[in-house]
TIZADREN-185703 format. One record per residue: x negated, y, z negated of N, C-alpha, C, O in turn; residue in one letter. Coordinates in steps of 0.05 Angstrom, whole numbers, padded with zeros to 5 digits, always signed. Layout:
BEGIN
XYZXYZXYZXYZa/...
! end
This chain:
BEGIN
-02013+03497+00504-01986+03489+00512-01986+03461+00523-02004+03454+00538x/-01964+03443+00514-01968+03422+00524-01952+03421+00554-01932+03434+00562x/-01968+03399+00567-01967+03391+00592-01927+03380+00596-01914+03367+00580x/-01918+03390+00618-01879+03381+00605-01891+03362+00628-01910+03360+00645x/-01858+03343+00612-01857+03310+00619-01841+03311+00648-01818+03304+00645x/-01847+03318+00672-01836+03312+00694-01841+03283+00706-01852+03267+00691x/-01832+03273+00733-01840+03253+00749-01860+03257+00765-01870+03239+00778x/-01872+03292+00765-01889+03299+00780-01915+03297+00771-01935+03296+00785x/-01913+03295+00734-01941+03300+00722-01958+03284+00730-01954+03259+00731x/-01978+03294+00735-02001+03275+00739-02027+03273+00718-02042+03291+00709x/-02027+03251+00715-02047+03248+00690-02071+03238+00711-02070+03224+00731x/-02095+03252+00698-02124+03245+00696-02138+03220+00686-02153+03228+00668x/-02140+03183+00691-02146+03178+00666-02169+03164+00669-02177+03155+00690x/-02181+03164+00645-02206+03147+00657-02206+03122+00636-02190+03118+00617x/-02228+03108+00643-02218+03077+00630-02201+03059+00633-02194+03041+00618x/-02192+03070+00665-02149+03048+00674-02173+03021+00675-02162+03000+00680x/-02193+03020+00672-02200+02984+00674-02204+02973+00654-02215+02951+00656x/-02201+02980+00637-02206+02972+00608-02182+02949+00598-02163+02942+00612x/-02187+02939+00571-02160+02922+00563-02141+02951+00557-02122+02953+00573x/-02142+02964+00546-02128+02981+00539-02111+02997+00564-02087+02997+00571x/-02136+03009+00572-02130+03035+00597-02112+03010+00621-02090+03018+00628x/-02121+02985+00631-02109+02975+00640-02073+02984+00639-02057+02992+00656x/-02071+02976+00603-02042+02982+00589-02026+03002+00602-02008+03001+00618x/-02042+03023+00588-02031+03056+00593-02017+03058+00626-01996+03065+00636x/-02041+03049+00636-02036+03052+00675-02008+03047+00674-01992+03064+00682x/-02000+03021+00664-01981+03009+00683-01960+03023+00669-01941+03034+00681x/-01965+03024+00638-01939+03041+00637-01931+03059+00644-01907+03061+00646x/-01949+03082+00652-01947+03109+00655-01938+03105+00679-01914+03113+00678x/-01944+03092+00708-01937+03083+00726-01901+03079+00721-01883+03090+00733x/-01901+03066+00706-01869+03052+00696-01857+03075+00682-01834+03072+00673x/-01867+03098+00679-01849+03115+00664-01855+03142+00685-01852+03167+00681x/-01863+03130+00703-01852+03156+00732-01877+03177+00727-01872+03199+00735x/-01899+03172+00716-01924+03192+00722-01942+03181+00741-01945+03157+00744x/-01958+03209+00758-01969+03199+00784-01998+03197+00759-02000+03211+00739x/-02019+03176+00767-02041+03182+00764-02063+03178+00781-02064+03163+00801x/-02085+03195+00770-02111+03183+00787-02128+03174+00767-02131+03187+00746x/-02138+03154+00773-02156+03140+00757-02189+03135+00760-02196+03128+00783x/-02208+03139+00744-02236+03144+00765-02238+03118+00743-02238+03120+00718x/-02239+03097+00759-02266+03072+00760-02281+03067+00765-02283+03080+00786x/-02310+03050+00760-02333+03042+00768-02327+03021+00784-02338+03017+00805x/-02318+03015+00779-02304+02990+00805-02270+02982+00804-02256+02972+00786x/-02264+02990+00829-02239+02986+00835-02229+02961+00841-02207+02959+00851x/-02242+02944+00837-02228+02913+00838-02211+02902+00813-02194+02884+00812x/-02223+02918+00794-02217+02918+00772-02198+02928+00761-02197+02928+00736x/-02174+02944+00781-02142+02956+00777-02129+02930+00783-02143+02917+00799x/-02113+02922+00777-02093+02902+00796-02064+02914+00795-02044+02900+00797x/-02063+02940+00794-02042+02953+00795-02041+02965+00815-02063+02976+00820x/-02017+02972+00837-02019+02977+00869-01988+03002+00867-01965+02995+00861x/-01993+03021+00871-01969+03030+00868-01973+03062+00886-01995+03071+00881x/-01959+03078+00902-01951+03097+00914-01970+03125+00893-01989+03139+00900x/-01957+03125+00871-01959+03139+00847-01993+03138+00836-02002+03152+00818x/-02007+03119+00851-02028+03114+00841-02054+03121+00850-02060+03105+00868x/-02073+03139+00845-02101+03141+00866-02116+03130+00846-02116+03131+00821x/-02132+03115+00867-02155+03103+00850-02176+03122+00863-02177+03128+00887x/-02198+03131+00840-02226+03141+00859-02245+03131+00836-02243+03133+00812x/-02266+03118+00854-02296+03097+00850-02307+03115+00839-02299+03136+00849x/-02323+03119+00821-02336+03133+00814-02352+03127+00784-02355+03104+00774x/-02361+03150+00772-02379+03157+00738-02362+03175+00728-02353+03194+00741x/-02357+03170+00706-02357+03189+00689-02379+03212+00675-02374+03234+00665x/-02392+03204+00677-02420+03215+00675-02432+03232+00700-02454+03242+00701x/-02409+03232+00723-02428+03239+00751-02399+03274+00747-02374+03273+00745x/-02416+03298+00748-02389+03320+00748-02371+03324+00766-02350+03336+00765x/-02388+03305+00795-02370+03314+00817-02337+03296+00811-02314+03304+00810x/-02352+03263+00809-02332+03250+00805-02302+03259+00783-02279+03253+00782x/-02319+03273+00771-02299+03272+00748-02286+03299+00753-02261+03297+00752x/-02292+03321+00759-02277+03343+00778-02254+03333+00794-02231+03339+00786x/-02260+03315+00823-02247+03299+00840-02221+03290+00826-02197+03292+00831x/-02239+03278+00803-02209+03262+00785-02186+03284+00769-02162+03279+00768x/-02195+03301+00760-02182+03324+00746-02162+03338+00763-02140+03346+00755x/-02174+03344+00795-02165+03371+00810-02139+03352+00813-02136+03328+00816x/-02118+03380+00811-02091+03373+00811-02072+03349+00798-02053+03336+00808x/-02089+03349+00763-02076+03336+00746-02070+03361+00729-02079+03384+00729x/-02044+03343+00708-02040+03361+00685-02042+03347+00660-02027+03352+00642x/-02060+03327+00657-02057+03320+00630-02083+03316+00634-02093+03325+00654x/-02099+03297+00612-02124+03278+00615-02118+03255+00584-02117+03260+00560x/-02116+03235+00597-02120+03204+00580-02153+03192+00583-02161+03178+00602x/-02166+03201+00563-02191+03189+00569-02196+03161+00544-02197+03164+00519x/-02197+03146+00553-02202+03120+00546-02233+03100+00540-02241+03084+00522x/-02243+03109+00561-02270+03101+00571-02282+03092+00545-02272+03100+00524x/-02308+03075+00544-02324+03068+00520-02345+03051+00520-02346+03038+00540x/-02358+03047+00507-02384+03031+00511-02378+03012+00514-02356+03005+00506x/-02401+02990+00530-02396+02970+00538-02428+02960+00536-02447+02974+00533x/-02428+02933+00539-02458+02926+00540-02479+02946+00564-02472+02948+00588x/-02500+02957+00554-02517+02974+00568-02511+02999+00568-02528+03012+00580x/-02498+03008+00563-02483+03033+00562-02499+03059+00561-02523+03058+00556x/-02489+03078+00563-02517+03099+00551-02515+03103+00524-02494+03094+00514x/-02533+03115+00507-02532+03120+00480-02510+03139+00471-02499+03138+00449x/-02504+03161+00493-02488+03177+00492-02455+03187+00509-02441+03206+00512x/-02459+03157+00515-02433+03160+00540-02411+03185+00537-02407+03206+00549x/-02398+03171+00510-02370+03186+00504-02376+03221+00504-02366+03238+00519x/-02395+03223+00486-02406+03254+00484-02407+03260+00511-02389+03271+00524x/-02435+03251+00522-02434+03267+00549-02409+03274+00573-02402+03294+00586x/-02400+03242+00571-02374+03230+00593-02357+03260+00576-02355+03278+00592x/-02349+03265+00558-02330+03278+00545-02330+03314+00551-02312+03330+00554x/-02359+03314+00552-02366+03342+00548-02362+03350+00581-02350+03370+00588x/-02375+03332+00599-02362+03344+00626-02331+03340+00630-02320+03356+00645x/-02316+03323+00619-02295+03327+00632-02276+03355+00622-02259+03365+00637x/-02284+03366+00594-02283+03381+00581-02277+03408+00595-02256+03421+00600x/-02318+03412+00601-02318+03426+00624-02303+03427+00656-02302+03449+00668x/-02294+03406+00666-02281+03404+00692-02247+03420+00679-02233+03436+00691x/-02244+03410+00659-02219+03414+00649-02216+03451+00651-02198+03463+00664x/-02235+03461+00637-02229+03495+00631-02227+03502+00673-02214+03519+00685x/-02243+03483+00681-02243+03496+00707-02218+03497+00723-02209+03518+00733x/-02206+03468+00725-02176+03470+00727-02152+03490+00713-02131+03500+00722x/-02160+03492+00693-02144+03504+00673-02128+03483+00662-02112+03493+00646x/-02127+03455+00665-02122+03442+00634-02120+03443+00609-02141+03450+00600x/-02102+03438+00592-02108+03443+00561-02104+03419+00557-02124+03414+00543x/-02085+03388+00560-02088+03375+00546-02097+03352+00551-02090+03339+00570x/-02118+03342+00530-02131+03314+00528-02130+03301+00515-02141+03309+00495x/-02120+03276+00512-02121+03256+00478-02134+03227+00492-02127+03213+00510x/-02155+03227+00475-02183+03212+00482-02170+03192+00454-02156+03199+00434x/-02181+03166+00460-02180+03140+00443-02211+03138+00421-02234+03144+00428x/-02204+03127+00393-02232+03132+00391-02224+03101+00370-02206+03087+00379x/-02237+03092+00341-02230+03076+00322-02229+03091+00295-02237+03114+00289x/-02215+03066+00279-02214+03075+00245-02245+03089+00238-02247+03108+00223x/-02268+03076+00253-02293+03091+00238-02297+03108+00235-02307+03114+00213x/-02285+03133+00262-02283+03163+00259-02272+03165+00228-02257+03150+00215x/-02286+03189+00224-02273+03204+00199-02266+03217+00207-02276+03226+00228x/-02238+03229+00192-02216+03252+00197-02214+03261+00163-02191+03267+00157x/-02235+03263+00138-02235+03273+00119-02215+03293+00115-02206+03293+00093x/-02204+03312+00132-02172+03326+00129-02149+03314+00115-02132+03324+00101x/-02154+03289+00122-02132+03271+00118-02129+03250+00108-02112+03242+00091x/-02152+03234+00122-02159+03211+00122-02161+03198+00079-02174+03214+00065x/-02152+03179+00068-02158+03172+00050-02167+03135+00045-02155+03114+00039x/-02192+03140+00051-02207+03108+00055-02206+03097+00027-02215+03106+00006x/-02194+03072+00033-02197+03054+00008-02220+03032+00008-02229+03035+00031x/-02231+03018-00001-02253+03011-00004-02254+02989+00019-02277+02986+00029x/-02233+02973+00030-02245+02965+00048-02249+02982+00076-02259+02975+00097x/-02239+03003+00071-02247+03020+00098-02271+03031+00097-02286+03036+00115x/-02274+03034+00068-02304+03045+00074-02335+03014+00081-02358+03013+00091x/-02317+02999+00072-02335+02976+00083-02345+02979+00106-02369+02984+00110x/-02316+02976+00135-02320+02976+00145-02338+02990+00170-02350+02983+00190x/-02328+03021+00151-02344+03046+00160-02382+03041+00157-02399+03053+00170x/-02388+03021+00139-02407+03018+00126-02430+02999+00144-02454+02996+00146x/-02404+02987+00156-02411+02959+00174-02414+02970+00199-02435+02966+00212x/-02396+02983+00208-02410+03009+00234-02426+03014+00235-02436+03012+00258x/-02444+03025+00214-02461+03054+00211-02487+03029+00212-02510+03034+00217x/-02477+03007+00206-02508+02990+00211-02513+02973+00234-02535+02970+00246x/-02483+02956+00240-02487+02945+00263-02479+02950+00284-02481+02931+00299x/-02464+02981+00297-02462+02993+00314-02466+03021+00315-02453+03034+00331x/-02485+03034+00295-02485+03064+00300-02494+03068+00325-02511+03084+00319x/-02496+03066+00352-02503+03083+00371-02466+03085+00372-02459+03107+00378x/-02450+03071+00367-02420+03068+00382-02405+03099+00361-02389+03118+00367x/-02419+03091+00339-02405+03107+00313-02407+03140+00314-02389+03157+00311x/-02442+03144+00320-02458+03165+00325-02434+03181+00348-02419+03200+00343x/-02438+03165+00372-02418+03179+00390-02402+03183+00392-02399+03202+00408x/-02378+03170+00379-02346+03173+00369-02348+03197+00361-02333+03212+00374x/-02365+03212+00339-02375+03228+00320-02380+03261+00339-02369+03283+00338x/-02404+03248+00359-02406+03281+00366-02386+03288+00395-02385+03309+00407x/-02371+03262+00400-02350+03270+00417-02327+03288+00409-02316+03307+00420x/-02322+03271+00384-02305+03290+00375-02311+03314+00363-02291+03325+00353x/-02339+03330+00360-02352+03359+00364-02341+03366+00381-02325+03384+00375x/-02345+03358+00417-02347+03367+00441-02314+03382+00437-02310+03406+00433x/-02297+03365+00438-02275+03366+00432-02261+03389+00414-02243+03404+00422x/-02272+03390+00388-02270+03406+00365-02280+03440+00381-02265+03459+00377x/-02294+03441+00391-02306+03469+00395-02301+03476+00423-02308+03498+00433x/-02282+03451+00441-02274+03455+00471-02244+03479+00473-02236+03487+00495x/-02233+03487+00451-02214+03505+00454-02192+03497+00479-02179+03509+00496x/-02195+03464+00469-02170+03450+00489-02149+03445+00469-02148+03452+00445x/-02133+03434+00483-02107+03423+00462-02119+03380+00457-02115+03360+00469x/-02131+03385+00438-02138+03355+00441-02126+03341+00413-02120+03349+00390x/-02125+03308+00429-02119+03290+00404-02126+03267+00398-02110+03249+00404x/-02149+03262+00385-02159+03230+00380-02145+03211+00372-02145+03208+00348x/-02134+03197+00385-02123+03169+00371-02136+03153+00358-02157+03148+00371x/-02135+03140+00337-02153+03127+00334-02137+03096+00320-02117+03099+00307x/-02148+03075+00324-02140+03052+00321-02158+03030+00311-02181+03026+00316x/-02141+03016+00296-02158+02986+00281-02160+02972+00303-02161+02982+00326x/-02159+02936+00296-02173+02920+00309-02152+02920+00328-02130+02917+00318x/-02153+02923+00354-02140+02921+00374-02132+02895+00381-02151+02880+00381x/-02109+02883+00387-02101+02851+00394-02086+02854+00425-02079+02874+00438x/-02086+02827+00429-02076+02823+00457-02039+02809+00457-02028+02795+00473x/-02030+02823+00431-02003+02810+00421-01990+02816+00438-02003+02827+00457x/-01952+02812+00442-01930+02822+00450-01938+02852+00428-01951+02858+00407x/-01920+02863+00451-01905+02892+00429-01884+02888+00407-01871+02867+00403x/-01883+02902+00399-01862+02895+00375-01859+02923+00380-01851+02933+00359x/-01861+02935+00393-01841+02964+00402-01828+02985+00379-01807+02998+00373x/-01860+02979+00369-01850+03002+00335-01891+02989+00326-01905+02970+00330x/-01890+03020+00308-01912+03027+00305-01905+03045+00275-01884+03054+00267x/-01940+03046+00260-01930+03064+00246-01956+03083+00256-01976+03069+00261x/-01958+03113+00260-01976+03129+00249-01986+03148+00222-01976+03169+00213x/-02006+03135+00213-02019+03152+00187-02038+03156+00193-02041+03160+00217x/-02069+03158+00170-02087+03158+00173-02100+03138+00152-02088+03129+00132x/-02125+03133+00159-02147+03127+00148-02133+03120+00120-02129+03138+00104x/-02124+03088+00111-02123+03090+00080-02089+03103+00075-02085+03107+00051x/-02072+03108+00089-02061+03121+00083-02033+03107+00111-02036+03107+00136x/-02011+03096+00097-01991+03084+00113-02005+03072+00134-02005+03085+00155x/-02018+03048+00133-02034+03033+00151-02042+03011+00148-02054+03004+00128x/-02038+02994+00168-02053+02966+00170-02069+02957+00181-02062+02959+00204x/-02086+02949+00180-02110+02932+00200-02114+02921+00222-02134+02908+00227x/-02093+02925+00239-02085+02917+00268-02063+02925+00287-02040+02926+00279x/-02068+02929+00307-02041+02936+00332-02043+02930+00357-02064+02937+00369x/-02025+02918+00368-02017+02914+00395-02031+02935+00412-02028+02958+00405x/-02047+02929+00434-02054+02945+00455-02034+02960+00468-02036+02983+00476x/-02009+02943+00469-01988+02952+00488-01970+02977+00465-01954+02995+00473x/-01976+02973+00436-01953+02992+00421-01978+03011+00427-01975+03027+00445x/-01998+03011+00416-02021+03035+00413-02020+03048+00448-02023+03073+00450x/-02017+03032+00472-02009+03057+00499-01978+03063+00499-01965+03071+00519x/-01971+03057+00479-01940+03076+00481-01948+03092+00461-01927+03104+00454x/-01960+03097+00451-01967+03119+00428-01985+03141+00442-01985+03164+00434x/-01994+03135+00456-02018+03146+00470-02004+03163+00488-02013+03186+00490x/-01985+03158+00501-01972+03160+00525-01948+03182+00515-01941+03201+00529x/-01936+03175+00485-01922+03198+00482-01936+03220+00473-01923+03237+00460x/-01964+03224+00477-01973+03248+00461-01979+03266+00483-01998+03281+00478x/-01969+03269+00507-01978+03280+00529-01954+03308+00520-01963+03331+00515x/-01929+03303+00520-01921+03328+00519-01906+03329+00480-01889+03345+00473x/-01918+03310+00466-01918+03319+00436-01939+03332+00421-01960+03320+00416x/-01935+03358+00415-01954+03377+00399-01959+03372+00373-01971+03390+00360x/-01952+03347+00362-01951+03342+00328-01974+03337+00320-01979+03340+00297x/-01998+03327+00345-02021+03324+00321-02049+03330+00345-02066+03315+00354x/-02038+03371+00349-02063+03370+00367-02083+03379+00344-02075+03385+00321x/-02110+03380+00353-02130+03382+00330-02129+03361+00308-02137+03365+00285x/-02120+03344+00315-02117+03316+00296-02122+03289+00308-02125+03284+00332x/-02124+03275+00291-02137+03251+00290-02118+03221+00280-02132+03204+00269x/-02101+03216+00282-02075+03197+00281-02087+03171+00281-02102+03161+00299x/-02079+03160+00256-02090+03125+00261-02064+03115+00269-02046+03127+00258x/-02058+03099+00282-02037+03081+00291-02037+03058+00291-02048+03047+00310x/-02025+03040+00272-02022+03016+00264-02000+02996+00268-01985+02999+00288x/-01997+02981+00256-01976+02959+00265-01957+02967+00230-01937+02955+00224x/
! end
């Protein structure tokens, strides 16, 4: 069941320091949801608001990520490799919050991932996607690998989950319209950070694509 859209909901999110998760924060903030946010370093919010807990922490650590869950009703997980990273962040980072989630009793999560994921259900790659996919698998498979078995964790977590997934991410204005398809299929090669966290943001209480994988484009 999806999480309903009050002023009370409180979202779980991780990654608010990111270019992206940055995004999401403020909007969600701006559209009347309380959140808590678990960062590795909190200097790194510049967003200050009533509605807002910040808690320091890992994703990778279960307590922290418990802390961050108890007395949320959604989860926006964002988080992603970065230089040094572990080999397995997303998987692992994913699989506990997973677990913190059944403990709360949570069902919904929609985690960010890229075009590389395959969503073969749906997905119809045209040759430059499979390039690209091609160009992954050589010069970033640890990033690819883990996109991959996160979305296992996910697949067999008997949550309500939904991968977004997105091309080359830009630092544009919004143009406050988007399209979603998939892979090869009603899509272009780029989108606004700021349209892709309004996409993100309405899937908290939309059921259209749980167990799915949504590319979102410009």
């Amino acid at each position: 069941m999806i999480a309903e859209k009050t002023a009370m909901t409180t979202i779980a999110l991780f990654g608010a320091s990111g270019q992206t998760g940055s995004i999401v924060l403020k909007k969600a903030i701006e559209k009347g949801f309380r959140v808590k946010a678990l960062v590795r370093n909190p200097a790194k919010v510049s967003v200050q608001n009533p509605y807002l807990e910040i808690i320091q922490g890992d994703v990778l650590n279960s307590y922290d990520v418990e802390k961050t869950l108890e007395n949320s009703q959604v989860v926006i997980s964002l988080f992603g490799h970065v230089k040094g990273s572990p080999e397995w962040l997303q998987t692992d980072g994913t699989r506990l919050i997973a677990d913190a989630m059944k403990k709360f009793q949570i069902k919904r999560i929609i985690s960010l991932s890229g075009g590389g994921l395959p969503f073969p259900e749906r997905d119809r790659p045209k040759l430059p996607d499979l390039l690209i996919r091609f160009i992954m698998k050589v010069a970033v498979p640890k990033v690819l690998n883990d996109a991959v078995k996160h979305h296992e964790i996910l697949k067999g977590s008997g949550l309500d989950w939904t991968i977004v997934r997105g091309p080359r991410l830009t630092n544009d204005p919004p143009k406050g319209k988007y399209r979603v398809g998939w892979v090869g299929v009603n899509a272009s090669t780029k989108i606004s950070r700021h349209d892709l966290a309004e996409f993100i943001l309405t899937q908290i209480d939309d059921a259209s694509f749980i167990s799915q994988m949504p590319f979102v484009t410009d």
